[in-house]
LOGUTOR-867992 format. One line per field, with one value per residue: residue number from 1; residue in three letters; x, z negated, y negated of N, C-alpha, C, O, CB in turn. Coordinates in nm, 4 decimals, decimal comma. Atoms other than C-alpha are relative to their C-alpha. Glycine has a CB too. Example, Ala and Ser with C-alpha at 12.3 -4.5 7.8 and 13.67 -1.06 7.14 Angstrom:
num = c(1 / 2) .
residu = c(ALA / SER) .
n.east = c(0,0890 / -0,0820) .
n.up = c(0,0000 / 0,0060) .
n.north = c(0,1190 / 0,1190) .
ca.east = c(1,2300 / 1,3670) .
ca.up = c(-0,7800 / -0,7140) .
ca.north = c(0,4500 / 0,1060) .
c.east = c(0,0900 / -0,0770) .
c.up = c(0,0000 / -0,0730) .
c.north = c(-0,1200 / -0,1090) .
o.east = c(0,1936 / -0,0261) .
o.up = c(-0,0665 / -0,0899) .
o.north = c(-0,1181 / -0,2198) .
cb.east = c(-0,0992 / 0,0414) .
cb.up = c(-0,1246 / 0,1415) .
cb.north = c(-0,0027 / -0,0462) .
***
This chain:
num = c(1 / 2 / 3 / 4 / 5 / 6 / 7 / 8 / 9 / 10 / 11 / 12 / 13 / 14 / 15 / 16 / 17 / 18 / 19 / 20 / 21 / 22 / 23 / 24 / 25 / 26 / 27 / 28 / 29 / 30 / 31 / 32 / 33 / 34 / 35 / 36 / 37 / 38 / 39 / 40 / 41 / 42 / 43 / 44 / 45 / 46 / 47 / 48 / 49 / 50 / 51 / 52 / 53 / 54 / 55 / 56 / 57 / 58 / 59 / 60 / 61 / 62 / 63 / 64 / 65 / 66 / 67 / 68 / 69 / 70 / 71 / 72 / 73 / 74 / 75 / 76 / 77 / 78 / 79 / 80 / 81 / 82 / 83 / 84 / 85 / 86 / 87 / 88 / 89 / 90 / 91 / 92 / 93 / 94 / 95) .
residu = c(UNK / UNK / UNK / UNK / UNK / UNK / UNK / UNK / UNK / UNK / UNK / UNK / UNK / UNK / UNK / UNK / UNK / UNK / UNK / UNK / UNK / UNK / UNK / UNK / UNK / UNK / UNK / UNK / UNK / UNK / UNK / UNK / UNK / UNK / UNK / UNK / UNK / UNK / UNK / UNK / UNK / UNK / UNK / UNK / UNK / UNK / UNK / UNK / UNK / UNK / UNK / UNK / UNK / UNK / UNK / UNK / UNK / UNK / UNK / UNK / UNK / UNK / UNK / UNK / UNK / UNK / UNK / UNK / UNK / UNK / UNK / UNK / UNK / UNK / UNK / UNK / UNK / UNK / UNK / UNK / UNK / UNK / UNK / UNK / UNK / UNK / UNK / UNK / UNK / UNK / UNK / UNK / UNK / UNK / UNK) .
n.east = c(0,0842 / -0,0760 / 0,0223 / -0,0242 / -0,0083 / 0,1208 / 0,0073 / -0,0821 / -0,0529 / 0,0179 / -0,0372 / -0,1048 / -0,0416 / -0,0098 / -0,1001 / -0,1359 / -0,0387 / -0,0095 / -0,0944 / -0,1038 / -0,0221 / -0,0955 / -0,0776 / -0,1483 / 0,0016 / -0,1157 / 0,0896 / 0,1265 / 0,0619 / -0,0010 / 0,1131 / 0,0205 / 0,0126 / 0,0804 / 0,1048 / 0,0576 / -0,0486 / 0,1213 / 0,1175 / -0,0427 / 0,0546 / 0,1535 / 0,1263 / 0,0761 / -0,0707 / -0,0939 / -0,1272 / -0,0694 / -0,1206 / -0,0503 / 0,0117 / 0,0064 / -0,0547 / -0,0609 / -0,1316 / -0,0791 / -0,0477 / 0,0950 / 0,1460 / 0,0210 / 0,0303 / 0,1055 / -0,0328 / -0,0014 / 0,1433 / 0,0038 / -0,0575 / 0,0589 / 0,1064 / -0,0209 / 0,0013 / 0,1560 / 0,1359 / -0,0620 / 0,0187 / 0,0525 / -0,0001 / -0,1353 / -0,1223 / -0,1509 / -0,1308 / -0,0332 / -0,1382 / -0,1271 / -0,0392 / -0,0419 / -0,1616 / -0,0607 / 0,0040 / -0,0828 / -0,1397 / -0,0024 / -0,0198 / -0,0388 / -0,0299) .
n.up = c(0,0000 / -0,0454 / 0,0998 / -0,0516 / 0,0853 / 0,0418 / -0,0503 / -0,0193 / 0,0709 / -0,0217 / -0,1250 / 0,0635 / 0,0766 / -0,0723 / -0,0761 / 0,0953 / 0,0292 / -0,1412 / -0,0092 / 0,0983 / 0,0031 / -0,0986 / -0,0021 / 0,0156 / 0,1360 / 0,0190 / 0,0647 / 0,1347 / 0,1165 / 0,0013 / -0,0140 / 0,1440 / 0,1049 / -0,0475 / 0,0127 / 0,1361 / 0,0232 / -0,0627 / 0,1269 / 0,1427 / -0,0200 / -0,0755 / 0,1123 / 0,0462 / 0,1051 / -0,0108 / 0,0713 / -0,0430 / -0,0790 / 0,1474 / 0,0758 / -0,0387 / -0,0672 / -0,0311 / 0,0299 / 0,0346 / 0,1036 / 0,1185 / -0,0254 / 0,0130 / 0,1517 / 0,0091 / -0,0685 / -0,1309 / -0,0662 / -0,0475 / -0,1412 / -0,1146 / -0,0134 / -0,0421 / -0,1511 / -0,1302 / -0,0471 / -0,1073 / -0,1451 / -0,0843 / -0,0509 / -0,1370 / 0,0165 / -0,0173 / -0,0961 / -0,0807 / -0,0330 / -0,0308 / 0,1286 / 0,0947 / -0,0544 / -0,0689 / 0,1183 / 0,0782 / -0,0444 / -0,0800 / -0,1726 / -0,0374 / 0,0320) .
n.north = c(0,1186 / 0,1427 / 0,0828 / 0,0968 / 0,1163 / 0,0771 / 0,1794 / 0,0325 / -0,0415 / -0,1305 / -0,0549 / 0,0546 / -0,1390 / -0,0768 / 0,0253 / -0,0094 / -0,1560 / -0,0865 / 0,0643 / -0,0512 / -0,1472 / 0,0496 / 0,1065 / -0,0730 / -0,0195 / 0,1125 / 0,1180 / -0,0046 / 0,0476 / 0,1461 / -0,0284 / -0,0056 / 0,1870 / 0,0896 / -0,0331 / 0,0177 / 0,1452 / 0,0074 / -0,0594 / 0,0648 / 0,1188 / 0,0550 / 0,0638 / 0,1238 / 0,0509 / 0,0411 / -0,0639 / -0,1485 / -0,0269 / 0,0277 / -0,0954 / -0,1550 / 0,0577 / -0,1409 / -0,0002 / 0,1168 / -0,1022 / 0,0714 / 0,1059 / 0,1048 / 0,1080 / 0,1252 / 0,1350 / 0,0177 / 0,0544 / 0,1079 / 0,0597 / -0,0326 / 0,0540 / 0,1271 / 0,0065 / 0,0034 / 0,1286 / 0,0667 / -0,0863 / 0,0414 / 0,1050 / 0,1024 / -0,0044 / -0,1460 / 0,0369 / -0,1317 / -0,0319 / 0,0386 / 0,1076 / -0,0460 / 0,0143 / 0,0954 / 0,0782 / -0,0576 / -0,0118 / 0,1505 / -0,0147 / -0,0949 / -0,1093) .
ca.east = c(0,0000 / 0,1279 / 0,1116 / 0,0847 / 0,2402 / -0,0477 / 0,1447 / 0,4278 / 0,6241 / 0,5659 / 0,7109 / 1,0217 / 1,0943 / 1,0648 / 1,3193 / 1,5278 / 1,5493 / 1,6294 / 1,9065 / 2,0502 / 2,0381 / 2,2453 / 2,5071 / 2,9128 / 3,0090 / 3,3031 / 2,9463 / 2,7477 / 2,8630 / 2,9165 / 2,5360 / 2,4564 / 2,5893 / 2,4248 / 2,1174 / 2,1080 / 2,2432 / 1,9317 / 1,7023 / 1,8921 / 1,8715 / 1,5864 / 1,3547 / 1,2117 / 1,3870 / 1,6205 / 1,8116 / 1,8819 / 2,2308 / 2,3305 / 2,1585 / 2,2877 / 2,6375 / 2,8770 / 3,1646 / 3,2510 / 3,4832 / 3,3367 / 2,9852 / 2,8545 / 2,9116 / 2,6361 / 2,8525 / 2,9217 / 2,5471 / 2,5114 / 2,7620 / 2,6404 / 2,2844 / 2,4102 / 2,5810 / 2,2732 / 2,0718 / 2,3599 / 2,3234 / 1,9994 / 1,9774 / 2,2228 / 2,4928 / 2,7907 / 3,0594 / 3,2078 / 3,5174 / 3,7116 / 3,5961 / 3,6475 / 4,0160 / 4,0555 / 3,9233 / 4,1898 / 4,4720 / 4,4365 / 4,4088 / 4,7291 / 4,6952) .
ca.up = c(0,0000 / 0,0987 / -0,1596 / -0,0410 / -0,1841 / -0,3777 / -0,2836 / -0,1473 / -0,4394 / -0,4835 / -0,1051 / -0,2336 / -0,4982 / -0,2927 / -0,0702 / -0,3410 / -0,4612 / -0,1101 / -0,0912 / -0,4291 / -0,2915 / -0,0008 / -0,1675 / -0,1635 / -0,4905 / -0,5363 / -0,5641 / -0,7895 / -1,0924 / -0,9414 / -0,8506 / -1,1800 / -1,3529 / -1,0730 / -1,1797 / -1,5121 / -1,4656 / -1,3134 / -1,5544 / -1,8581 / -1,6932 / -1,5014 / -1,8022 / -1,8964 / -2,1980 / -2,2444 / -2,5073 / -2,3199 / -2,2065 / -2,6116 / -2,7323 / -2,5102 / -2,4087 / -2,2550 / -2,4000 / -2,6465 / -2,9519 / -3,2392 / -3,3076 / -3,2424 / -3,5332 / -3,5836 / -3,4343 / -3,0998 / -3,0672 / -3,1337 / -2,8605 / -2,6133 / -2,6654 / -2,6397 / -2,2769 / -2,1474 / -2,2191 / -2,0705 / -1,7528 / -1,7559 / -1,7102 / -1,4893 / -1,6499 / -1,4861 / -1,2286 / -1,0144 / -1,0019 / -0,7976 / -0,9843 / -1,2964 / -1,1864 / -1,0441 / -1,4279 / -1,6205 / -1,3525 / -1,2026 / -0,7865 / -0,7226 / -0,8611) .
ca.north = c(0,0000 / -0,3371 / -0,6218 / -0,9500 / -1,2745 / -1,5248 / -1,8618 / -1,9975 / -1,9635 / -1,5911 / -1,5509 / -1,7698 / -1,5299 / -1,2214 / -1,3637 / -1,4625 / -1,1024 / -0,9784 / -1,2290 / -1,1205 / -0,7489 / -0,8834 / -1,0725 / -0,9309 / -0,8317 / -1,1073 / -1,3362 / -1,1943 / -1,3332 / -1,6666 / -1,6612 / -1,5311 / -1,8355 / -2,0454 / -1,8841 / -1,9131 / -2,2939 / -2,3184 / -2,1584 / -2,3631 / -2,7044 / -2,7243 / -2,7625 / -3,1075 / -3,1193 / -3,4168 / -3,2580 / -2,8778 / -2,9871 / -3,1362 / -2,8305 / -2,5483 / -2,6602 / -2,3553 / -2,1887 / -2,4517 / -2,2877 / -2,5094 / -2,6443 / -2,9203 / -3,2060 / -3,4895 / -3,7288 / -3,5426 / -3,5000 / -3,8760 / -3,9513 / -3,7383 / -3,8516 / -4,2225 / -4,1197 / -3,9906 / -4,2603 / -4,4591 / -4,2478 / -4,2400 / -4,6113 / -4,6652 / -4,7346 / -4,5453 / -4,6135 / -4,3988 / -4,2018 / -4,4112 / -4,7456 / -4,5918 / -4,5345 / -4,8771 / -5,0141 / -4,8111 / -4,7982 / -5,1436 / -5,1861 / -5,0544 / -4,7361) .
c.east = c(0,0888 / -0,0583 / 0,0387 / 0,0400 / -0,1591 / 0,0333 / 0,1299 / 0,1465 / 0,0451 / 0,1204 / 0,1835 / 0,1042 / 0,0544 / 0,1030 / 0,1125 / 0,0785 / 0,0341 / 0,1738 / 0,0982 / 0,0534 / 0,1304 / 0,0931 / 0,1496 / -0,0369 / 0,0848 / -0,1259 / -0,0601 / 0,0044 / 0,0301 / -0,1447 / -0,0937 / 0,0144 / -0,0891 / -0,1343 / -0,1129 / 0,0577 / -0,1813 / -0,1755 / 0,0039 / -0,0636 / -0,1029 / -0,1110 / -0,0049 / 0,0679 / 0,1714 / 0,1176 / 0,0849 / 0,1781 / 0,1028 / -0,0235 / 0,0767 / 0,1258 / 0,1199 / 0,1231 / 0,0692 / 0,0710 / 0,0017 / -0,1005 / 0,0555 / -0,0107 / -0,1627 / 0,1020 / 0,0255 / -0,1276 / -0,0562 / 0,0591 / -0,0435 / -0,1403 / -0,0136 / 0,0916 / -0,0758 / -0,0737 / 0,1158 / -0,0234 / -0,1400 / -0,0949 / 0,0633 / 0,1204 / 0,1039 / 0,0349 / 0,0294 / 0,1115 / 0,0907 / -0,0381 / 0,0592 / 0,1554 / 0,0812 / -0,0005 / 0,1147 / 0,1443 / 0,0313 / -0,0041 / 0,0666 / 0,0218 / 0,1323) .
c.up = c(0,0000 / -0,0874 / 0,0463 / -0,1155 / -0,0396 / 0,0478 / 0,0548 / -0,1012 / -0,0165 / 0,1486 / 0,0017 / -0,0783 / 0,0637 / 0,0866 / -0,0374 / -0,0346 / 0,1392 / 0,0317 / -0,1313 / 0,0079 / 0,0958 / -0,0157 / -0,0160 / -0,1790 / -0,0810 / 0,0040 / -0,0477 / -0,1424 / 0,0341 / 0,0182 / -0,0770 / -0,0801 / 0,0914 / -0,0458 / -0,1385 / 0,0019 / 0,0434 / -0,0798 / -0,0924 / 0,0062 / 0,0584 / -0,0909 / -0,0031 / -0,0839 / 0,0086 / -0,0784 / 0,0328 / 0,0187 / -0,1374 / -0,0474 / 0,0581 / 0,0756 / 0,0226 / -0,0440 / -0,1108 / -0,1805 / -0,1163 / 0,0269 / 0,0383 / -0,1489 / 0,0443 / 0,0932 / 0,1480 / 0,0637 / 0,0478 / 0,1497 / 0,1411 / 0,0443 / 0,0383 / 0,1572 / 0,0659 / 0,0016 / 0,0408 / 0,1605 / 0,0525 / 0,0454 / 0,0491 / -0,0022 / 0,0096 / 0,0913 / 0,0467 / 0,0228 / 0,0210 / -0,0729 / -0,1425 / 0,0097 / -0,0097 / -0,1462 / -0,0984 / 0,0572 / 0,0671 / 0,1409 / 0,0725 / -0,0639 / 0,0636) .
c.north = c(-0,1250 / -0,1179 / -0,1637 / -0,1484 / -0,1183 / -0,1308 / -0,0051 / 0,0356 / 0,1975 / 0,0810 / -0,0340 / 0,1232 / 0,1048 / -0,0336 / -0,0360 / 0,1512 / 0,0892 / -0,0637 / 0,0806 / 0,1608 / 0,0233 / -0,0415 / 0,0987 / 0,0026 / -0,1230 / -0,1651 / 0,0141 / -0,0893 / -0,1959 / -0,0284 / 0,0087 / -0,1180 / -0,1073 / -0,0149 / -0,0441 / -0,1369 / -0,0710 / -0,0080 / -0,1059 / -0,1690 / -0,0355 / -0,0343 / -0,1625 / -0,0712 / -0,1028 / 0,0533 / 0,1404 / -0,0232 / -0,0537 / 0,1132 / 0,1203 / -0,0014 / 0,1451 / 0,0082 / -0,1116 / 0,1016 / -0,0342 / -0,0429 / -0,0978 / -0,1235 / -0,1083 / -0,0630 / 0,0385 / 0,0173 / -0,1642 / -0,0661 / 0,0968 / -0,0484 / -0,1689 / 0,0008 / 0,0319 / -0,0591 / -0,1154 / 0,0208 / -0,0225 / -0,1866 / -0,0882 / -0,0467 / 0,0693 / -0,0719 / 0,0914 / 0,0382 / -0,1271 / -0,1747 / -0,0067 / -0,0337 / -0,1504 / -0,0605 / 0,0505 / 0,0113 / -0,1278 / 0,0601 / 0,0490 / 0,1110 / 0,0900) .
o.east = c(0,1947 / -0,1810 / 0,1555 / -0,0197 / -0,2452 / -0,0509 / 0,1888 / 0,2418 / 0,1482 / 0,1853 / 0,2688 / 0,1990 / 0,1772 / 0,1626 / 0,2218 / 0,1926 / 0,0126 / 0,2660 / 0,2017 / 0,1354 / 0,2185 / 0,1515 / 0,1347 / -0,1264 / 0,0468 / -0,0925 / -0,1378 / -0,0910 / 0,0263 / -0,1599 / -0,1960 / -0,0666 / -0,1652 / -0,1913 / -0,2278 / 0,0890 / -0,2479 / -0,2790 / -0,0986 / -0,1472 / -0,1579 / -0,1977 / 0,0847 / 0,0959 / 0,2781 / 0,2354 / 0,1927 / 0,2496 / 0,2236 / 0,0738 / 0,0851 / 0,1111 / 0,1351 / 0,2039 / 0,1815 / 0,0067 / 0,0571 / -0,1247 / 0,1731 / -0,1015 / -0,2309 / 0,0653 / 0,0154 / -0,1530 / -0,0992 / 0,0043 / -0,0458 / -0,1619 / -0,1075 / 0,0830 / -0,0936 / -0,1593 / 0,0555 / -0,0428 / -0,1676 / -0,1991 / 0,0784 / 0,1942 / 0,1550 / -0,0250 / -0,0219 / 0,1807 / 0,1634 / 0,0512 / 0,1351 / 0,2104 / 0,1881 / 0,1048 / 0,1360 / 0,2445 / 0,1424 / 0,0216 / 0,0216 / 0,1410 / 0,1547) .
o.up = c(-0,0624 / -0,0847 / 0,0553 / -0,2184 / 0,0468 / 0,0865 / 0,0424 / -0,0544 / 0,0221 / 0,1448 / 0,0503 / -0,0448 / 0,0714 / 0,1057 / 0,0170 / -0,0099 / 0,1459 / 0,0695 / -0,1140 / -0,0652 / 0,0872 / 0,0896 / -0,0700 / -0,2530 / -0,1903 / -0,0162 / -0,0793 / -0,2010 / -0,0427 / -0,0807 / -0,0716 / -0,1375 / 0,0283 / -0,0484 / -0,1689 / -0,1153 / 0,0056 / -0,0903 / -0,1185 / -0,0637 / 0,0430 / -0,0632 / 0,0622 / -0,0777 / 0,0533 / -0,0429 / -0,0189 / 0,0154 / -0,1285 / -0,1066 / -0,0159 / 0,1896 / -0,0730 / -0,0357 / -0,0869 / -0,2465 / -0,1933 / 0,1363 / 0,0469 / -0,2309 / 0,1467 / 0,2105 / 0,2308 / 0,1770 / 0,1576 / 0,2379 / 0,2513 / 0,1622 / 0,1011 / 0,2227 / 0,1798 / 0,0898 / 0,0845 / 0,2452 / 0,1604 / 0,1085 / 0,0615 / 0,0948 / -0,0764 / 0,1149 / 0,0134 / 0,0896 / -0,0632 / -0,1333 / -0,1833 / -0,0212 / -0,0650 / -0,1778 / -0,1819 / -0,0128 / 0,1170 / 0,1687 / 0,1718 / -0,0893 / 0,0229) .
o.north = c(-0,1321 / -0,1277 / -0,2013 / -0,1800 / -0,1345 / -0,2118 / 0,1022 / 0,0978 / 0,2525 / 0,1855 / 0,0402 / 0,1943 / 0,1081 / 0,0724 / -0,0199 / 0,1904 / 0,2103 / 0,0086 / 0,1451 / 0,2163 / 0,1088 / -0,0671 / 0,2083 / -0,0379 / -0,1649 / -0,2818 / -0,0760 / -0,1405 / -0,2921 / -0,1002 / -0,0596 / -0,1908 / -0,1806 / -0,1239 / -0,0760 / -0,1581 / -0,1674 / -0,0737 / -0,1690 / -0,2263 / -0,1446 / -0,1173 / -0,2159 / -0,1909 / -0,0609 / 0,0562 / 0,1696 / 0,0769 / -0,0317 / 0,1601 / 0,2184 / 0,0425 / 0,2212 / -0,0843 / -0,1560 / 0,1832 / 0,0443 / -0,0938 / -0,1333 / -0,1372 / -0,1106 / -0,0561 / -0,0520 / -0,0237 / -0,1996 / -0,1323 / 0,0421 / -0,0764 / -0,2178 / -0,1030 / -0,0115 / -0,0642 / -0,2134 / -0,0664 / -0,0748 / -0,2047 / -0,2098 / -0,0640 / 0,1409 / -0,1768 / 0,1982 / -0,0387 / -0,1799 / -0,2343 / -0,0946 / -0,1394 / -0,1764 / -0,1159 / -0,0374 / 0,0257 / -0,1456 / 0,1773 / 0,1061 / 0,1287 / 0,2040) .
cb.east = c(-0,0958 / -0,0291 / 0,0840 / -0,1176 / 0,1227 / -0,0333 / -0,0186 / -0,0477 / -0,0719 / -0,1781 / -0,1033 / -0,0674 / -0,1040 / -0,1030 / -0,0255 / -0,0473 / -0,1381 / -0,1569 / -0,0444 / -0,0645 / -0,1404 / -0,0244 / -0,0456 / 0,1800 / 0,0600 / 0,1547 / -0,0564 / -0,0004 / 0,0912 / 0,0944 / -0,0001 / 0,0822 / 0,2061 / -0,0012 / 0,0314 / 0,0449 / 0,1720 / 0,0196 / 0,0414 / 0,2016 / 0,0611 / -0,0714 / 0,0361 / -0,1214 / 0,0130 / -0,0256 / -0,0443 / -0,0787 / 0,0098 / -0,0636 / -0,1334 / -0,1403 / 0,0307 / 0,0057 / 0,0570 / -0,1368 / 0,1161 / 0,0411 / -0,1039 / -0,0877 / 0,1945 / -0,0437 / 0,1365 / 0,0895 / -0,0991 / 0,0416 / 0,1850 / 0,0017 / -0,0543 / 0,0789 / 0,0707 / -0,0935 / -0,1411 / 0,1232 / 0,0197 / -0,0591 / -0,0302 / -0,0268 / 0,0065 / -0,0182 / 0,1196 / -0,0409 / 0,0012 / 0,0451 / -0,0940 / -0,0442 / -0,0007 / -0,0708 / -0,1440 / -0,0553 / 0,0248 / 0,1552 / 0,0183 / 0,0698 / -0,1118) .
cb.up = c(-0,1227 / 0,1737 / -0,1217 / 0,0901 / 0,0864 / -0,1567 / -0,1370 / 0,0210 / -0,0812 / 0,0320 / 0,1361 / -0,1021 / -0,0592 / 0,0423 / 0,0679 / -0,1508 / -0,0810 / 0,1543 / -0,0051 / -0,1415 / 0,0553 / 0,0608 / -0,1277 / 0,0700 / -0,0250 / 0,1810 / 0,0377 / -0,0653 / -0,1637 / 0,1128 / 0,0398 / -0,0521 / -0,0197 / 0,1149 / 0,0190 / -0,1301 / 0,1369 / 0,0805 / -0,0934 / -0,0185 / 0,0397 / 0,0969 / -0,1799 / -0,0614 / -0,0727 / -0,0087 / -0,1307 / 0,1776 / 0,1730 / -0,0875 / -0,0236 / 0,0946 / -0,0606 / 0,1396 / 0,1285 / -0,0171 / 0,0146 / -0,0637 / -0,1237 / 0,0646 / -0,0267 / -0,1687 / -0,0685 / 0,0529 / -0,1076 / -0,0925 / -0,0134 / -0,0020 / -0,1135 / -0,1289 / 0,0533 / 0,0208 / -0,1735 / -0,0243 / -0,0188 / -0,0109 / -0,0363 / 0,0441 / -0,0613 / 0,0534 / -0,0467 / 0,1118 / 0,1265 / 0,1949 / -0,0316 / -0,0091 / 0,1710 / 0,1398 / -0,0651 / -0,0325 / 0,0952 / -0,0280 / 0,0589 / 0,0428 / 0,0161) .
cb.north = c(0,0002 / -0,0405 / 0,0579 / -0,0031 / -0,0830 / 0,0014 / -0,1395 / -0,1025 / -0,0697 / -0,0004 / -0,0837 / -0,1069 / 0,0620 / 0,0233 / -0,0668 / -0,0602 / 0,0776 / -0,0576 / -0,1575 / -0,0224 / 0,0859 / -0,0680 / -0,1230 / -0,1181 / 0,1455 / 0,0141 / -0,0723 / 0,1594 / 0,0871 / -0,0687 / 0,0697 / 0,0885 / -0,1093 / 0,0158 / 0,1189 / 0,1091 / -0,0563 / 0,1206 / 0,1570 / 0,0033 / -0,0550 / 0,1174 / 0,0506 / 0,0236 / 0,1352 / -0,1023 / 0,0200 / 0,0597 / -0,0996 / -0,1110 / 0,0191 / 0,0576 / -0,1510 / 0,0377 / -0,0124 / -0,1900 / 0,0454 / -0,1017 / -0,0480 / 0,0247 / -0,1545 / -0,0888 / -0,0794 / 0,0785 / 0,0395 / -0,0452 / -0,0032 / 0,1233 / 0,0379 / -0,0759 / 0,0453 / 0,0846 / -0,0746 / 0,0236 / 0,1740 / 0,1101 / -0,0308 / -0,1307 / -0,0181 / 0,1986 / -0,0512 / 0,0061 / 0,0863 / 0,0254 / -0,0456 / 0,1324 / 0,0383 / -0,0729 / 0,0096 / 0,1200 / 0,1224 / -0,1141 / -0,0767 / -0,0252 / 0,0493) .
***
């Protein structure tokens, strides 16, 4: 019996899992972490990426929560620069 997808999504999926059956082995676990990078951040939540941060070999203190929570609400209002300004503010013009 043949089982048909309900939506768009559904058909997504299914083609995801066809892809992951397909993939070399030398990308699985890169894929894997893509996957679950995926899963982790994609939520809503502003705090997932303070609360759930990878590999790190001490907690988190209060104060590096504070400062991380005070660069993402830097970020997200715009306040940032970019690489190569960055650079230019710390190394002067001729770098």
């Amino acid at each position: 019996m043949t089982t048909y997808p309900n939506n768009r999504y559904d058909l997504l999926r299914k083609e995801l899992h066809e892809f992951i059956e397909r993939l070399p082995d030398y990308e699985v676990y890169a894929s894997h972490r893509y996957v679950n990078f995926l899963i982790d951040f994609g939520s809503d939540s502003d705090d997932v990426i303070v609360e759930s941060p990878p590999f790190l070999d001490e907690p988190l203190t209060d104060d590096d929560r504070e400062a991380f929570a005070e660069a993402y609400e830097d970020f997200k209002a715009g306040r940032v620069v970019s690489q190569a300004e960055m650079e230019r503010l710390v190394f002067g013009e001729g770098k």
